[in-house]
C-alpha positions as CSV (number, residue, x, y, z in Angstrom):
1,X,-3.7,-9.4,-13.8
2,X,-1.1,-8.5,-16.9
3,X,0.2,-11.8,-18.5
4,X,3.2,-10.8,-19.4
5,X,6.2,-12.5,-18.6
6,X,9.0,-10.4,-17.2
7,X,12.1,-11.2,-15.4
8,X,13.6,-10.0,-12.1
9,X,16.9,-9.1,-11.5
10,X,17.9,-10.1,-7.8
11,X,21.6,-7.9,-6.6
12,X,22.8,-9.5,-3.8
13,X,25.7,-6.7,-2.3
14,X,28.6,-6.9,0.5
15,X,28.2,-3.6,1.5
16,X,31.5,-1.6,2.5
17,X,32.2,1.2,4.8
18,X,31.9,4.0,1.9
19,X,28.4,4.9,1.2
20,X,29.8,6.7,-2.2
21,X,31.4,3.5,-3.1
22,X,28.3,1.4,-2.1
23,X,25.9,3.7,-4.2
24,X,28.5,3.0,-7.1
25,X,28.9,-0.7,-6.5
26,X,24.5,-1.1,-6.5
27,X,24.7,1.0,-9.9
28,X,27.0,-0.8,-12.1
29,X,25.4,-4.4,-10.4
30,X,21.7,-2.5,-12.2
31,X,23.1,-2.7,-15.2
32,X,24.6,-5.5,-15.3
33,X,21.1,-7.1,-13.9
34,X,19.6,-5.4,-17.3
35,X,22.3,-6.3,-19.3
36,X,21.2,-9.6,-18.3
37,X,17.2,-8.7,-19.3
38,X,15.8,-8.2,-16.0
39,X,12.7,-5.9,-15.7
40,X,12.3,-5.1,-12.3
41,X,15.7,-5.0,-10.0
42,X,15.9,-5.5,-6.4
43,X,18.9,-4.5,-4.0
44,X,19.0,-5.8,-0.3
45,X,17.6,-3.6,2.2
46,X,19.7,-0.4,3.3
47,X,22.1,-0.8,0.7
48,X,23.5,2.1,0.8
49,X,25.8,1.5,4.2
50,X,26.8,-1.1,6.2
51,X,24.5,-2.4,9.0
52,X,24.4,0.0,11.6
53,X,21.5,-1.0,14.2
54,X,24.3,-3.4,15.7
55,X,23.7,-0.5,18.2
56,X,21.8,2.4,19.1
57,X,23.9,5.8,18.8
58,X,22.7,9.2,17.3
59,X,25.5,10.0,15.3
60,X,24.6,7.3,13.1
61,X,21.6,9.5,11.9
62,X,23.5,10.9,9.7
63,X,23.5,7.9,7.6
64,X,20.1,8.7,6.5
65,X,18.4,10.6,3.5
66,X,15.8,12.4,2.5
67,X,13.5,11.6,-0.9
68,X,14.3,12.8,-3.3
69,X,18.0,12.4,-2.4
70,X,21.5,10.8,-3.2
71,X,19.9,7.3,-3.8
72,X,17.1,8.8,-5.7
73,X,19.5,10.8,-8.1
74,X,21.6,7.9,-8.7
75,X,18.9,5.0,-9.4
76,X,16.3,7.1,-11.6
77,X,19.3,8.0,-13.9
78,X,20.5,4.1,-14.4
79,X,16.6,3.5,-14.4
80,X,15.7,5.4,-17.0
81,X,19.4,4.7,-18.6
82,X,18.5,0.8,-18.9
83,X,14.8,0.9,-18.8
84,X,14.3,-1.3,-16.0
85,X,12.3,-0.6,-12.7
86,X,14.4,-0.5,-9.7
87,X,13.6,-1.2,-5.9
88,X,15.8,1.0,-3.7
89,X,16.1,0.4,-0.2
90,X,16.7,3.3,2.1
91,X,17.2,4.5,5.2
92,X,15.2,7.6,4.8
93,X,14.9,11.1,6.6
94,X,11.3,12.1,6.3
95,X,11.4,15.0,8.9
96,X,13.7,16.4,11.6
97,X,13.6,13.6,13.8
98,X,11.4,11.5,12.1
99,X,13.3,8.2,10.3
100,X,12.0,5.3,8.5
101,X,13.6,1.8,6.9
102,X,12.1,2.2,3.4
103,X,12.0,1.8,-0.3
104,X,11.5,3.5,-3.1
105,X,10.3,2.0,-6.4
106,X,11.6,3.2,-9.5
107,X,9.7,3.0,-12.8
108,X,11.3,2.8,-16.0
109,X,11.1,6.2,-16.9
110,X,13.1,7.1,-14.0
111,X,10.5,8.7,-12.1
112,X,9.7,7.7,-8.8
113,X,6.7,5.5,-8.7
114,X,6.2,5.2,-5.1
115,X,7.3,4.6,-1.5
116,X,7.0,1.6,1.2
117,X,8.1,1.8,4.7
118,X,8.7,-1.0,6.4
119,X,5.8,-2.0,8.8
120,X,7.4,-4.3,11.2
121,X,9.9,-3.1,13.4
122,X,12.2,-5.6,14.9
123,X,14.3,-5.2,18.2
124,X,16.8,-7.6,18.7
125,X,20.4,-8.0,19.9
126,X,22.1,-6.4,17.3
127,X,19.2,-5.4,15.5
128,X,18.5,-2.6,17.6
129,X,15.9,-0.9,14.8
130,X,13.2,0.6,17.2
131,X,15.8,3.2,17.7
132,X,16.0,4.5,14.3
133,X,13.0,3.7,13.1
134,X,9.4,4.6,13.3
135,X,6.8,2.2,12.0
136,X,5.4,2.5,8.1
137,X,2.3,4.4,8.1
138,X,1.7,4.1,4.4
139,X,0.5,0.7,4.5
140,X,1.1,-2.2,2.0
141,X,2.2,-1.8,-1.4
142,X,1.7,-2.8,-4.9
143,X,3.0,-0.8,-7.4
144,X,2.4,-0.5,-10.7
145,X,4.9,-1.8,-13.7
146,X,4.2,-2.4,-17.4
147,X,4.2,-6.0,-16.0
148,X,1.2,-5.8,-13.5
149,X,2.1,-5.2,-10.0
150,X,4.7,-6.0,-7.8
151,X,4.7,-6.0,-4.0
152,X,7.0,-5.0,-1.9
153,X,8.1,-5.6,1.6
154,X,11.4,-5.3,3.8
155,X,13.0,-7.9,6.2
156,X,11.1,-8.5,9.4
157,X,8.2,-8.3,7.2
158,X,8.9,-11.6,6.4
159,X,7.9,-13.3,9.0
160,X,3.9,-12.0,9.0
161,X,1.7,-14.0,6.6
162,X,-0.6,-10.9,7.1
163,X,1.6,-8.6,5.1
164,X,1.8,-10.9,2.7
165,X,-1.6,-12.1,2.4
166,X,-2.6,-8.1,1.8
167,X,0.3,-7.5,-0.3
168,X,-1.3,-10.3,-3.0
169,X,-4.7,-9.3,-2.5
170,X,-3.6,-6.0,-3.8
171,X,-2.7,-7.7,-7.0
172,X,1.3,-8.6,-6.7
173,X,1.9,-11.2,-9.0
174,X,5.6,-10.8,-7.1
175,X,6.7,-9.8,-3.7
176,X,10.3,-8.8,-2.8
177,X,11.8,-8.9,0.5
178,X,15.2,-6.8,0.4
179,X,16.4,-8.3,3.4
180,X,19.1,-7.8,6.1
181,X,19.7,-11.2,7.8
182,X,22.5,-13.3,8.8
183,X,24.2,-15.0,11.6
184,X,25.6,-13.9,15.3
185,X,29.4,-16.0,15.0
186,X,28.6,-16.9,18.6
187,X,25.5,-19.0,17.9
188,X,26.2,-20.1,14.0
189,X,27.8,-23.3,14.7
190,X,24.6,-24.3,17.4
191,X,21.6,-22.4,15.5
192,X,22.9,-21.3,12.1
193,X,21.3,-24.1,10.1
194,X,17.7,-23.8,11.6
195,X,17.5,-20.1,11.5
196,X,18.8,-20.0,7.7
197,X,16.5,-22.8,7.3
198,X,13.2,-21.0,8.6
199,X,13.9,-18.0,6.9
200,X,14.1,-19.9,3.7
201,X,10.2,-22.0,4.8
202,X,8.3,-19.0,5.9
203,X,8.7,-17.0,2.5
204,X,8.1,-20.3,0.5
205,X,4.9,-20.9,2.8
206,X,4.0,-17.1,2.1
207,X,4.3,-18.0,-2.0
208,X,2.4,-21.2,-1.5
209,X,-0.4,-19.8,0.5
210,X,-1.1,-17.1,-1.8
211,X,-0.4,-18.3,-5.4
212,X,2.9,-15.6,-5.6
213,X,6.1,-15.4,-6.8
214,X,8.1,-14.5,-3.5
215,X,12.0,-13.0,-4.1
216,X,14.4,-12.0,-0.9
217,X,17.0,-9.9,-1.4
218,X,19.4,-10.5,1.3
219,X,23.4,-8.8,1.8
220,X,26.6,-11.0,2.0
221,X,29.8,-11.1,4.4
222,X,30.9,-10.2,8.0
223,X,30.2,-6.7,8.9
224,X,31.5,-5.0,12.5
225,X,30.3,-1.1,11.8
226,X,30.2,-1.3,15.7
227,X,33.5,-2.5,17.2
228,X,31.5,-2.9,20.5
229,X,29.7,-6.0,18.8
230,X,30.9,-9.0,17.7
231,X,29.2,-8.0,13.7
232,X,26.8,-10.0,11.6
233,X,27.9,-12.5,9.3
234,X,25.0,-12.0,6.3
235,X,23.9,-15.0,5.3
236,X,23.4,-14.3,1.2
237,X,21.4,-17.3,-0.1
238,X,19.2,-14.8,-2.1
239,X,16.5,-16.9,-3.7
240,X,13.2,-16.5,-6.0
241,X,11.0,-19.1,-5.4
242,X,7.5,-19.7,-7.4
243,X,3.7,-20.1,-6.4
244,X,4.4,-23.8,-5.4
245,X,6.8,-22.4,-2.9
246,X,9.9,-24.6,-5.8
247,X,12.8,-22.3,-5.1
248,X,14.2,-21.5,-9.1
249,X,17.0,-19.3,-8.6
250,X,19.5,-19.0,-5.6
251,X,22.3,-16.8,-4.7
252,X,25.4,-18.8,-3.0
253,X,25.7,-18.2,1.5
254,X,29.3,-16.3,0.7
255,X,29.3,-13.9,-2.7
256,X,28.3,-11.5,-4.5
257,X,25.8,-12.2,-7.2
258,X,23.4,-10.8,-9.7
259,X,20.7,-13.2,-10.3
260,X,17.5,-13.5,-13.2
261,X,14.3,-15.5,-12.4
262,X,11.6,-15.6,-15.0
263,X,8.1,-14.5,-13.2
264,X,5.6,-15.3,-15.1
265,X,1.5,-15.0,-14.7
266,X,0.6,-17.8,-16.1
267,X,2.0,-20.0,-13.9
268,X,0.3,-18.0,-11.0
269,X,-3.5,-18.4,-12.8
270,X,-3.1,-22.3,-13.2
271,X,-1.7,-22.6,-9.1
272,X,-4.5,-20.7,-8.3
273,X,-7.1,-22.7,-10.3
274,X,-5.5,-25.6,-8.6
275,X,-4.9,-24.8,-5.1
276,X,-7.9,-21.6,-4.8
277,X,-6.6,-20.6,-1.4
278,X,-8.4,-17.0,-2.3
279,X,-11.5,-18.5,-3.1
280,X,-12.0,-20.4,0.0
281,X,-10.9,-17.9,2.5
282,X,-13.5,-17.6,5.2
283,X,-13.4,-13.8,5.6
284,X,-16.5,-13.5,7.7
285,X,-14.4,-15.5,10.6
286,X,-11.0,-13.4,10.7
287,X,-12.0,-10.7,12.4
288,X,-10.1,-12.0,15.3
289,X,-6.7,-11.4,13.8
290,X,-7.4,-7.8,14.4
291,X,-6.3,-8.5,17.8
292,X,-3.1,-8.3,20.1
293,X,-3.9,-11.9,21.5
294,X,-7.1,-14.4,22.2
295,X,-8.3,-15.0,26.2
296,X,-9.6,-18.9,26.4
């Protein structure tokens, strides 16, 4: 594992109606992110448009692009520009009828290091995604920076310690979630506390049990792309937290904001030596987990 230190730049976005505007908005927030000496910068997931699985129409296919495409052109230039590697959410055409929620990691030469495509596929009212989307089939990711590597996942992803368990063991010292999340207005006052709060516990409990740095990248403000709905209010609270799960940097529930968080290795090699999770795994009793569910 590289000890270098390096700092991530967290962009957390309200994300307007004009995808033109958006692209612009995630641009200038890149540079300021480097202007502020972040490394490797994250924007929330689909940044580009607003929400749009609220429902299931066609038309909204056109919302998607291919790779290499407008996101692609934009972000290697202010990549290479600033010198920073960028993580840029998308939602991607890959073939005539075939779409995928994805990423694609910049390096700091502006060339395009790589692409992740989101595994987990939710289907929920209002987050109707197994209508757009076809399941990653390119695995987990770690990609390579002059920093070591840094994992990446997207959203749902979250909520499976197996992506992030195989996301470390590929050698992250980091793993960013850009994340779409927030509240229905018709259950925030009842639920809202306990789903921001489990959000928040699962991604600490995935840095905990696996010695990582663990940064979700989340979008901010009501959005109604679908006047059939009753919208999303996006929950911000964009946060870095460390390998004993101590959340050090965190964005605010209602603005905008560009935050740095200092990763460093270090810290991850003296966890580890303290709490050796890895070293105690019993891999020679999983293979169970390769399973849809256990009979008694």
């Amino acid at each position: 594992m590289n000890r270098s230190k390096f700092n991530a730049g967290i962009v957390q976005l309200q994300i307007g109606e004009d995808l033109k505007s958006n692209t612009q908005k995630a641009v200038e927030a890149v540079r300021e992110a480097a202007t502020k000496g972040a490394n490797v910068i994250c924007l929330p997931e689909i940044y580009r448009s607003q929400y749009f699985c609220q429902k299931e129409d066609i038309d909204l296919y056109e919302l998607a692009e291919t790779i290499p495409g407008a996101s692609t052109e934009a972000f290697t230039k202010v990549a290479r520009e600033t010198r920073t590697s960028v993580i840029v959410p998308i939602f991607e055409k890959r073939s005539l009828g075939v779409y995928h929620n994805s990423l694609v990691f910049i390096n700091d030469s502006g060339e395009i290091g790589g692409i992740y495509r989101k595994m987990h596929i939710p289907d929920d009212p209002a987050y109707y995604e197994k209508f757009y989307f076809a399941p990653g089939d390119l695995g987990f990711k770690a990609f390579d920076t002059n920093y070591g590597k840094i994992g990446t996942l997207i959203c749902w992803d979250q909520w499976y310690p197996e992506a992030a368990r195989i996301t470390a063991m590929l050698g992250a010292s980091v793993i960013f979630y850009p994340t779409a999340i927030g509240w229905h207005p018709f259950e925030m006052e009842e639920h809202g506390k306990q789903q921001r709060d489990a959000w928040i516990t699962v991604q600490r409990g995935h840095a905990v049990a696996n010695g990582v740095y663990v940064i979700a990248v989340n979008r901010v403000g009501f959005e109604q792309p679908v006047k059939e709905q009753e919208g999303i209010l996006f929950w911000g609270s964009s946060f870095v937290a460390d390998p004993q799960g101590v959340i050090i940097a965190e964005a605010p529930t209602d603005k905008e904001a560009v935050l740095i968080a200092e990763i460093d290795p270090e810290r991850i090699e003296y966890i580890r030596r303290n709490w050796p999770f890895f070293r105690d795994r019993r891999i020679d009793a999983y293979s169970d987990i390769t399973k849809r569910f256990l009979e008694n």
